[in-house]
C-alpha positions in Angstrom: 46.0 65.3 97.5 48.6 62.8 99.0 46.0 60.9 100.6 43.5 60.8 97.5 46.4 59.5 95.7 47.1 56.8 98.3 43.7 55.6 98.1 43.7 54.8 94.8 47.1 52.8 94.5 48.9 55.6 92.5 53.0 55.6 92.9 54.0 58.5 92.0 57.1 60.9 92.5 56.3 63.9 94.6 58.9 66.9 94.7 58.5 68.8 97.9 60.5 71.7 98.8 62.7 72.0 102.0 64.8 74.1 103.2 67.6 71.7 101.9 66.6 71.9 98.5 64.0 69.9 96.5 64.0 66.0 97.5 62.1 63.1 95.5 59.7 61.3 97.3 58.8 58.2 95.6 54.8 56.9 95.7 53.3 53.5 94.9 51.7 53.2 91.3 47.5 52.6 91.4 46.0 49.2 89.9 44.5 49.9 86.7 40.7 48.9 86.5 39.0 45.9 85.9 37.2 45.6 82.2 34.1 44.5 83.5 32.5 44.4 79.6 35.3 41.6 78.7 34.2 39.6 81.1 30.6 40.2 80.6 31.0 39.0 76.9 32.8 35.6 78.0 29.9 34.8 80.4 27.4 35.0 78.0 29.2 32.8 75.0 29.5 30.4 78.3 26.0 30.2 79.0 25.1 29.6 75.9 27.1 27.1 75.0 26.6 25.2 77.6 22.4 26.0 77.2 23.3 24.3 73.6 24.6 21.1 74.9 22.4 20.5 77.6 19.3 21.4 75.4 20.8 18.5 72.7 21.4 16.4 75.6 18.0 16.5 76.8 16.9 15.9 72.9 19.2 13.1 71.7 17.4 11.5 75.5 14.1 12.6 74.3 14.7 10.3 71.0 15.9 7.2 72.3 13.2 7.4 75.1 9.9 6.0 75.1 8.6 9.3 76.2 5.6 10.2 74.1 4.8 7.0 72.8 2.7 6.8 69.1 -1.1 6.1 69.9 -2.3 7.4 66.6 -1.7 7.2 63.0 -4.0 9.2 60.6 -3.8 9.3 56.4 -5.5 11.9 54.7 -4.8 12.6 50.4 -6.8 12.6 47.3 -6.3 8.8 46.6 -9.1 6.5 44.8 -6.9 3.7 44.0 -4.4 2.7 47.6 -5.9 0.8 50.3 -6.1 2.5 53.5 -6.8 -0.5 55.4 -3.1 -2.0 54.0 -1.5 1.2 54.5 -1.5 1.6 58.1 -0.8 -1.8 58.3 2.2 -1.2 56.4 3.3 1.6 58.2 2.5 0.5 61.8 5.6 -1.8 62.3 7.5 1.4 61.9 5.3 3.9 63.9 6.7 2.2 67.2 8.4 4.3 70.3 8.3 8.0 71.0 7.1 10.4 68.7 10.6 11.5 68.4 11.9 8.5 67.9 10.0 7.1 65.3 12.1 6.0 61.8 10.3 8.3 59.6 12.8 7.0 56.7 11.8 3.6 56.9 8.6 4.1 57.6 7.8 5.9 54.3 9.3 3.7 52.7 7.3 0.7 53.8 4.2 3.0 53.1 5.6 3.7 49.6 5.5 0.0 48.8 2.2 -0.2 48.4 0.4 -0.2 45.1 -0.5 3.3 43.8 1.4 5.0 46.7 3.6 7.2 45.0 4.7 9.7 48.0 3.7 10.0 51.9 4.6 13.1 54.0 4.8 12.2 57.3 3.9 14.4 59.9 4.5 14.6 63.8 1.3 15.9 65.8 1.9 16.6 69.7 2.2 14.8 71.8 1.3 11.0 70.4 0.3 10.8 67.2 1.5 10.5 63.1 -0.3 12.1 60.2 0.4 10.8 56.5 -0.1 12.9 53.7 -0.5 10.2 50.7 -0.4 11.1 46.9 -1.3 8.6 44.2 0.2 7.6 41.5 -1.6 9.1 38.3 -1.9 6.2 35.7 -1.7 7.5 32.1 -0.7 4.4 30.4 -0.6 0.6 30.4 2.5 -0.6 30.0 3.5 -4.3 29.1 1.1 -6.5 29.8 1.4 -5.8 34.0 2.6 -2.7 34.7 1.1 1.3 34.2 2.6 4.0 33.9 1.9 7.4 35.8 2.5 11.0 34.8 5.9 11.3 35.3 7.0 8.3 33.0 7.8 6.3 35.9 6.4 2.8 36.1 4.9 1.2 39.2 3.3 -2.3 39.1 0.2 -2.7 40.9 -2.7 -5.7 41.0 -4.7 -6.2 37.2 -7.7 -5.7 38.7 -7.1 -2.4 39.8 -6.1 -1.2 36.7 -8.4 1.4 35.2 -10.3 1.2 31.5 -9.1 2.9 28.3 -5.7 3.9 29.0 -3.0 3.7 26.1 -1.3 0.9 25.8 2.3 1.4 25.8 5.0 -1.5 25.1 9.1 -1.4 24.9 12.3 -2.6 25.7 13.8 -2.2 28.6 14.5 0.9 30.0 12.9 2.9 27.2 9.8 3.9 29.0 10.9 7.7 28.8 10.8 7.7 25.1 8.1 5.8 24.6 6.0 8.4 26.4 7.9 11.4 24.2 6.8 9.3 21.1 3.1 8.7 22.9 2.9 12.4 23.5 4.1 13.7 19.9 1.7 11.2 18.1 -1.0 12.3 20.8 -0.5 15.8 19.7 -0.6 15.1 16.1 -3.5 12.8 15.5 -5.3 14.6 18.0 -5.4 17.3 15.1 -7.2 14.8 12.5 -9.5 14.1 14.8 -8.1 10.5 16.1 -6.6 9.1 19.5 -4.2 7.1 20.2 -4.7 3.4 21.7 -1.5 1.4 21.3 2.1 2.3 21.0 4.7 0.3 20.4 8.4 -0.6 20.2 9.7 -3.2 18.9 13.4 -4.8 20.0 14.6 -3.7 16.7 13.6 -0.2 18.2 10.6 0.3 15.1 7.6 1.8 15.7 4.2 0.5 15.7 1.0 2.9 16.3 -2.0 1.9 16.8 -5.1 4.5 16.2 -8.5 4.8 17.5 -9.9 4.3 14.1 -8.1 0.5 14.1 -5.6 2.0 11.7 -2.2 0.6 12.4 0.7 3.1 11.5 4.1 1.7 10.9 6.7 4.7 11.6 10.0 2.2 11.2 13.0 2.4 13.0 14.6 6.3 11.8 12.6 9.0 10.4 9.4 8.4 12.7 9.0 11.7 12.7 8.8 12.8 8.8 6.9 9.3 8.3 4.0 10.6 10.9 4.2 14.1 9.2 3.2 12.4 5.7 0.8 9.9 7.3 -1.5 12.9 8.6 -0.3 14.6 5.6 -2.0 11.8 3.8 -5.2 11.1 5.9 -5.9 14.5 5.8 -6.2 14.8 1.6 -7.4 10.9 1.2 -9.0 8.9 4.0 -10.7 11.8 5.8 -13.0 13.1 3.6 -14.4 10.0 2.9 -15.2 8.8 6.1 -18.9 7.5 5.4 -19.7 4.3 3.8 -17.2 1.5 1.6 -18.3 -0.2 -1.1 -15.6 -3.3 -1.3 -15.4 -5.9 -3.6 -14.8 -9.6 -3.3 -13.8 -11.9 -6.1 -12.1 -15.4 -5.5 -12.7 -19.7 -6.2 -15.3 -19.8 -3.0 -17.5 -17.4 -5.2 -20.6 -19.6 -6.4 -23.7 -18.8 -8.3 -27.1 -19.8 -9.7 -30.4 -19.0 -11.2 -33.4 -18.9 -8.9 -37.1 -18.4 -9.0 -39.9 -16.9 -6.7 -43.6 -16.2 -6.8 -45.9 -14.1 -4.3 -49.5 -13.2 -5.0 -50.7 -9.0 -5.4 -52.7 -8.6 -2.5 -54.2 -5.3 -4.0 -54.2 -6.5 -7.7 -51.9 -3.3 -8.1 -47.9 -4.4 -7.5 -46.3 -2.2 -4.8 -42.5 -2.1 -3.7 -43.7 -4.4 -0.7 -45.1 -7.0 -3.5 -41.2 -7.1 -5.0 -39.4 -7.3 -2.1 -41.2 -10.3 -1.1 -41.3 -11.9 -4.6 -37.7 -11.3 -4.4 -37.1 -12.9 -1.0 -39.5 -15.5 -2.4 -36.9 -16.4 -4.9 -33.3 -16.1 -2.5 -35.6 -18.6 0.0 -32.4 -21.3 -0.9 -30.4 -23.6 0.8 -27.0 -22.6 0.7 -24.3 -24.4 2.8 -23.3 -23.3 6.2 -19.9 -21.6 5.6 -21.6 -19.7 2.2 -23.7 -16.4 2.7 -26.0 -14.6 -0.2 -24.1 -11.6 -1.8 -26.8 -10.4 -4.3 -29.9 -11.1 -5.3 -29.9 -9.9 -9.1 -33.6 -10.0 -10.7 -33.7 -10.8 -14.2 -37.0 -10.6 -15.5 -40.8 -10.2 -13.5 -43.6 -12.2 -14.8 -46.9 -11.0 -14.0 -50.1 -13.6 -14.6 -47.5 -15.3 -17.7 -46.4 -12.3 -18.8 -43.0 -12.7 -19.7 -40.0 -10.3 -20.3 -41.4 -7.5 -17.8 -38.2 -5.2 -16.1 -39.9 -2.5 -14.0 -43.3 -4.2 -12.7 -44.5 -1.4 -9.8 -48.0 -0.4 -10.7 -48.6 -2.6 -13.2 -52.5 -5.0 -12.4 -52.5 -8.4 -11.6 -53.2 -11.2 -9.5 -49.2 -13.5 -8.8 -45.9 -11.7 -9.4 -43.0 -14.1 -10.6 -39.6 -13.4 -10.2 -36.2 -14.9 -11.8 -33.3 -13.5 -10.1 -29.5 -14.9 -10.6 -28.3 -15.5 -6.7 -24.5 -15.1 -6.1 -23.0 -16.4 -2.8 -19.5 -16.6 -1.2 -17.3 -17.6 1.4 -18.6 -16.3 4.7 -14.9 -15.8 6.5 -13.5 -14.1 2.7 -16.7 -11.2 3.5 -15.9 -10.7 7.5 -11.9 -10.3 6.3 -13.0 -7.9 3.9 -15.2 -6.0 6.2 -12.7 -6.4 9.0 -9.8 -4.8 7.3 -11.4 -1.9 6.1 -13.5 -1.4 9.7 -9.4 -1.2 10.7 -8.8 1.4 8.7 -11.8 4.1 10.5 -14.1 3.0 7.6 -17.4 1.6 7.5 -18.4 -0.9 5.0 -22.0 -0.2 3.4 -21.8 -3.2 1.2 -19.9 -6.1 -0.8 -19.8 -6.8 -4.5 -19.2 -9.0 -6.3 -15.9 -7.5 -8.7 -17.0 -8.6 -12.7 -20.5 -7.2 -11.7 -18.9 -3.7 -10.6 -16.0 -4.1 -13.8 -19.5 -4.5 -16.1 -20.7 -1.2 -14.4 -17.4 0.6 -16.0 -16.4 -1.0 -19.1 -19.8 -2.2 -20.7 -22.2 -1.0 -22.4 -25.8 -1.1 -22.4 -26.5 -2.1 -25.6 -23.9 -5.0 -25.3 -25.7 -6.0 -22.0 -29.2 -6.2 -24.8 -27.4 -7.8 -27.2 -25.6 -10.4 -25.5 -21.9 -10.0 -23.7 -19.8 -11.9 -21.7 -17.1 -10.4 -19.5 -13.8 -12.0 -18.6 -12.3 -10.3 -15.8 -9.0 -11.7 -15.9 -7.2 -10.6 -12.7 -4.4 -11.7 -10.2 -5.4 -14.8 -8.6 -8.9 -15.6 -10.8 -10.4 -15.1 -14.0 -14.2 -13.5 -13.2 -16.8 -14.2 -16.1 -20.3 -12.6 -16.2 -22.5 -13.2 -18.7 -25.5 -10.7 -19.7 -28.3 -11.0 -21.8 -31.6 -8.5 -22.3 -29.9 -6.1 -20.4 -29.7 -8.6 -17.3 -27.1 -10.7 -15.6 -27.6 -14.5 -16.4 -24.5 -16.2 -15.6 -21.5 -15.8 -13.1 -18.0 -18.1 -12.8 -15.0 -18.0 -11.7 -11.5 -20.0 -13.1 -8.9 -20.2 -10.9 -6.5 -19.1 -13.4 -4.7 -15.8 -14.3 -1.7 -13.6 -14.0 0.1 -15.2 -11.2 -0.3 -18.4 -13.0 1.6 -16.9 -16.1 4.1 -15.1 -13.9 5.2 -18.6 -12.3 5.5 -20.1 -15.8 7.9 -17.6 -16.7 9.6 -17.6 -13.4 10.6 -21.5 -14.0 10.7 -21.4 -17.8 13.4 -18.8 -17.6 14.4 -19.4 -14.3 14.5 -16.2 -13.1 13.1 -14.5 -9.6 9.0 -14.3 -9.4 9.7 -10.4 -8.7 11.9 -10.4 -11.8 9.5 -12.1 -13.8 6.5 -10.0 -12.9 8.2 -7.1 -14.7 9.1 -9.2 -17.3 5.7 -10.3 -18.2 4.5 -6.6 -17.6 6.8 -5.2 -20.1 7.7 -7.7 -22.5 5.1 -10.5 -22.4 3.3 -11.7 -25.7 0.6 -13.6 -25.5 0.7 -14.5 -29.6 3.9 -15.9 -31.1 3.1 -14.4 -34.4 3.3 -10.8 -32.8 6.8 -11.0 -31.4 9.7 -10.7 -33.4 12.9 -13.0 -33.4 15.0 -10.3 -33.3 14.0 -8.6 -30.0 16.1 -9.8 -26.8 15.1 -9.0 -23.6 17.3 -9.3 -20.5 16.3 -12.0 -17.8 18.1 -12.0 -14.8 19.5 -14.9 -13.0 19.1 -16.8 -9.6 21.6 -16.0 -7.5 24.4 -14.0 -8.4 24.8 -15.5 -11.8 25.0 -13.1 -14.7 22.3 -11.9 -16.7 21.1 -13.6 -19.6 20.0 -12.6 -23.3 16.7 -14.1 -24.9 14.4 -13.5 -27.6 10.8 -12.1 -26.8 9.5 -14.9 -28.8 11.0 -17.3 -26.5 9.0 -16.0 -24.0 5.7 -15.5 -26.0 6.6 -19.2 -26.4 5.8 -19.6 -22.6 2.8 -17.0 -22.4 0.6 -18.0 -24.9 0.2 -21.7 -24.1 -1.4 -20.6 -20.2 -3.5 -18.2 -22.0 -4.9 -20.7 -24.3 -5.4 -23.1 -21.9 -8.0 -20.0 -19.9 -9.1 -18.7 -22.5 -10.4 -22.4 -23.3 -11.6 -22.8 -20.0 -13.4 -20.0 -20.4 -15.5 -21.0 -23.8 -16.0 -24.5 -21.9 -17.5 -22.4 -19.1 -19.8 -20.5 -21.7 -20.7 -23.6 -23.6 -21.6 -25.7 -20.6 -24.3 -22.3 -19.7 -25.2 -22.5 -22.5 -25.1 -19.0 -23.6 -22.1 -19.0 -25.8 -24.4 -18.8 -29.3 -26.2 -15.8 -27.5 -23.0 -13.7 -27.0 -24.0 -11.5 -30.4 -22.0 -8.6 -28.8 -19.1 -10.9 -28.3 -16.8 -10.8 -25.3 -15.0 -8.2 -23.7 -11.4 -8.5 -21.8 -10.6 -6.6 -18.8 -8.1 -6.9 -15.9 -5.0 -6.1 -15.4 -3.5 -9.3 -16.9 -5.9 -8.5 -20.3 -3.7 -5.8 -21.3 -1.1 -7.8 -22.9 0.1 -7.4 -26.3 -1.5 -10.4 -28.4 -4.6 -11.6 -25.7 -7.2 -9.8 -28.1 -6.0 -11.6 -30.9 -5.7 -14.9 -29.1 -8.9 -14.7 -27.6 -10.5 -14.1 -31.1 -9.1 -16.9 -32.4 -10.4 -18.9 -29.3 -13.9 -17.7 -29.4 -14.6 -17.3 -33.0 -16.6 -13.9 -31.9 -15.8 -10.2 -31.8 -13.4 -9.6 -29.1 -12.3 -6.1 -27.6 -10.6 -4.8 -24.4 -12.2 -3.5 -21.8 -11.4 0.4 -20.6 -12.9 2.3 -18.1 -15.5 4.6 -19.1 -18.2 7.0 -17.7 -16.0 9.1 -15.8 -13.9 12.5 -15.9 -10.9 14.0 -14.6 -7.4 12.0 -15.1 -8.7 9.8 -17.7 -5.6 9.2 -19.3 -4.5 7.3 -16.1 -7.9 5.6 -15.3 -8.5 4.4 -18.8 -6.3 1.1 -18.1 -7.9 -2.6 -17.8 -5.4 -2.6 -14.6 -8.6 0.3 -13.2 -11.9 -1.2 -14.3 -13.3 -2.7 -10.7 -12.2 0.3 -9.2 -13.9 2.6 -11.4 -16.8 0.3 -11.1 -17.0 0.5 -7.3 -17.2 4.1 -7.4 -19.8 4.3 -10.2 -21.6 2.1 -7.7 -21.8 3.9 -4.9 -22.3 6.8 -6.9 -25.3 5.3 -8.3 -28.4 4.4 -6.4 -27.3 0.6 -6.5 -31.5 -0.5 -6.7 -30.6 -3.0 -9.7 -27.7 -4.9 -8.1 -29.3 -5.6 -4.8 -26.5 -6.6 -1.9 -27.4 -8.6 1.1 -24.3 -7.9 2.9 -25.1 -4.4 3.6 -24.0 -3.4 7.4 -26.2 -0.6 8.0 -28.9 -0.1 11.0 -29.6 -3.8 11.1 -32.8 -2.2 13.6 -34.2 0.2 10.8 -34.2 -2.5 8.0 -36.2 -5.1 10.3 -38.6 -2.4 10.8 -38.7 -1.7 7.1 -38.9 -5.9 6.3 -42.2 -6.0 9.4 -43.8 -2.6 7.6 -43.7 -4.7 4.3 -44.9 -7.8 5.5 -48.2 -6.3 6.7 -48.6 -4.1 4.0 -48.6 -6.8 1.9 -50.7 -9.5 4.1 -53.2 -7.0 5.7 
């Protein structure tokens, strides 16, 4: 036991017994043992720190070594747009030194630069090459007059000639690209619904909103509210403009407007008139020289004459051997008709023809016996006063006088001295176009320029400035039916229309003009609202509609813009039915 304890470095007391008595022995202590797992653990951490460093050592030399160098560089995306060829030249200043070593940053962002690019992935291939993943910009809008704009409202600015067809046009201030896109996307949505796109946006510096539809139809939204104004816009179309998208019948009126009385004779190939005999009698009679910057409106037949037979209306199947026609030929300003036609082609519309205004206010307020009789119509509008004269049931005369309303407004502007808008309501409410009718004692209030008071004046004061301008057109008027000819043929009289003919006293004045039976023109022929319609203000409108309603054979218009194909098929089939 002694020695086992030796061996193993123990010091311990031993008590032995003796014949003396016990005696203490003292024994050297044993090491205690070595913790070999505490070690173990240090070795490890050791190892692998330093396998850490050495391995990021060997790395960070890897990097900034030429080891590996770049041989390749590959691109590869759905792209239609960037140029692959200027790409990799782009990018290849960059792709220089190892593969580790390469400036990915920069070399993205050269590659990033070029039109259309709008993100490379860049890829490391063992042991020497670079791939490039490259996505292109998805244009959804112009924007300006050089830049697009892609999906994500973000603007990029690549070459004109690579830009694509049709997109939206889209145009702001600066930095407002974000909600000009919102704004395209909620009109988008919106018009979508009424069957429209959208080809223009715009806005403005004063932040006001223009949009522009596929129709041609501009839409101005303003600056606040853009929302509710768009709401009532398709509100609107929907209940006005889109259920009568077919075909427009306008009408033009103005000083270009001319007129005259023509004549035409063809002979019946099959001694029996056809259709094809009239509508070459007809063209017979329109074969006139007008001059370059005039174009024919309507071709309005009077009377067919067949072998001297006078006075003859409808002449299809009637015998004989040469058809005459006299036909009353209206003509007008070329550019006044392409304005027309272009303003409501802006609107989605298409125009199927262009009258002339007293003919389609003679389609509403006349009557037919009148038209037998003998009538003249004064259209007095706006800008001009529009006579038509009509006798045996057929148009004979046409004129315009550039005189009317606005001339009486600007009288009383600078008689009273008051704004034009100010005396526009003044002459609507309070106008008298007979001194006799208009009693001293009624004032009116005329307001001053400036910001001077008000003043107080009599009505007759201003009767005292109306009736002198309608005398003077109403004069002008006779002298137009005197020089025709046709005022001692007029047994129905005359008849006053337009808005400016419903003032208080023009009847009267015009009787006393004429010396013949004058009365004021009112809509007729129609239903619904007549209470509202039944104004002078109404009558061309009404007469448009009754037009197009009607079948339109008696006032022929040559400024049609139908199949232009189909009605030079129709004119050949004629011409040989009638020559062979």
């Amino acid at each position: 036991m002694e020695d086992f304890r030796k061996q193993h470095g123990e010091t311990v007391l031993i008590a032995r017994k003796s014949s003396r008595g016990a005696t203490r022995i003292p024994v050297r202590q044993a090491r205690p043992p070595i913790q070999w797992k505490y070690w173990l653990r240090y070795g490890v951490a050791f190892t692998l720190v330093a396998g850490v460093i050495g391995c990021g050592a060997y790395l960070d030399q890897v990097e900034t070594s030429p080891m590996f160098p770049i041989l390749h560089v590959t691109v590869d995306g759905d792209f239609s747009h960037v140029d692959r060829k200027a790409l990799v030249e782009a990018v290849t200043p960059y792709a220089i030194g190892g593969i580790m070593s390469v400036n990915v940053a920069k070399l993205r962002e050269a590659g990033e630069a070029i039109p259309w690019v709008k993100e490379i992935q860049v890829k490391r291939v063992w042991p020497d090459s670079l791939h490039l993943v490259v996505e292109e910009h998805h244009a959804i809008a112009l924007w300006g007059q050089d830049g697009l704009m892609n999906d994500e409202g973000k603007l990029f600015f690549p070459t004109k000639a690579s830009f694509p067809d049709g997109l939206v046009k889209l145009t702001g201030p600066k930095d407002s690209s974000r909600e000009v896109v919102e704004q395209y996307s909620e009109v988008s949505r919106l018009v979508a619904t009424l069957g429209l796109s959208v080809k223009e946006v715009e806005m403005n510096e004063r932040r006001a909103w223009t949009i522009k539809l596929s129709n041609g139809m501009n839409v101005m939204l303003g600056r606040t509210d853009s929302e509710q104004r768009l709401q009532r816009f398709a509100t609107t179309y929907k209940k006005l403009l889109q259920p009568y998208q077919e075909d427009i019948t306008a009408g033009i009126a103005g000083s270009h407007i001319r007129s005259l009385n023509s004549h035409g004779t063809v002979a019946i190939r099959d001694k029996e008139v056809t259709q094809g005999d009239v509508d070459r009698v007809l063209d017979a009679a329109k074969a006139v020289h007008f001059p370059g910057d005039q174009q024919l409106l309507h071709v309005l037949p009077q009377e067919y004459i067949i072998d001297n037979q006078e006075g003859i209306r409808e002449p299809i199947g009637m015998s004989g051997v040469r058809l005459e026609a006299k036909v009353h030929l209206i003509t007008g300003a070329v550019s006044a008709a392409q304005n027309i036609t272009k303003c409501i082609e802006r609107c989605g519309l298409t125009v199927d023809g262009i009258i002339l205004e007293q003919m389609a206010s003679s389609l509403s307020v006349l009557e037919q016996d009148e038209k037998e009789l003998g009538v003249c119509i004064v259209d007095i509008g706006g800008g001009t006063t529009d006579i038509a004269v009509f006798l045996d049931g057929a148009i004979r005369h046409t004129a315009v006088i550039p005189i009317a309303g606005d001339q009486v407004t600007n009288d009383i502007a600078v008689a009273l001295r008051t704004p034009t808008q100010y005396a526009e309501e003044i002459k609507i409410k309070y106008a008298c176009a007979l001194r006799q009718l208009a009693r001293e004692d009624e004032t009116i209030e005329v307001p001053s320029v400036g910001d001077r008071p008000p003043r107080q004046l009599s009505r007759q004061t201003l009767a005292e400035v109306v009736e002198p301008r309608y005398e003077e057109l109403l004069m002008l008027v006779q002298a137009e039916l005197r020089r025709s000819g046709f005022e001692p043929l007029l047994a129905a009289g005359v008849v006053l229309t337009g808005g400016s003919s419903k003032m208080e006293g023009v009847v009267e004045l015009a009787e006393e003009v004429f010396h013949l039976p004058v009365r004021l023109g009112l809509p007729q022929h129609v239903g619904g609202l007549v209470d509202v319609i039944r104004n002078p203000i109404h009558s061309t409108g009404v007469g448009l509609l009754l037009f197009g309603h009607q079948d339109g054979a008696k006032v022929r218009s040559e400024t049609s813009t139908g199949d232009g194909f189909k009605s030079m098929l129709a004119k050949m089939k004629s011409w040989f039915q009638g020559n062979f």
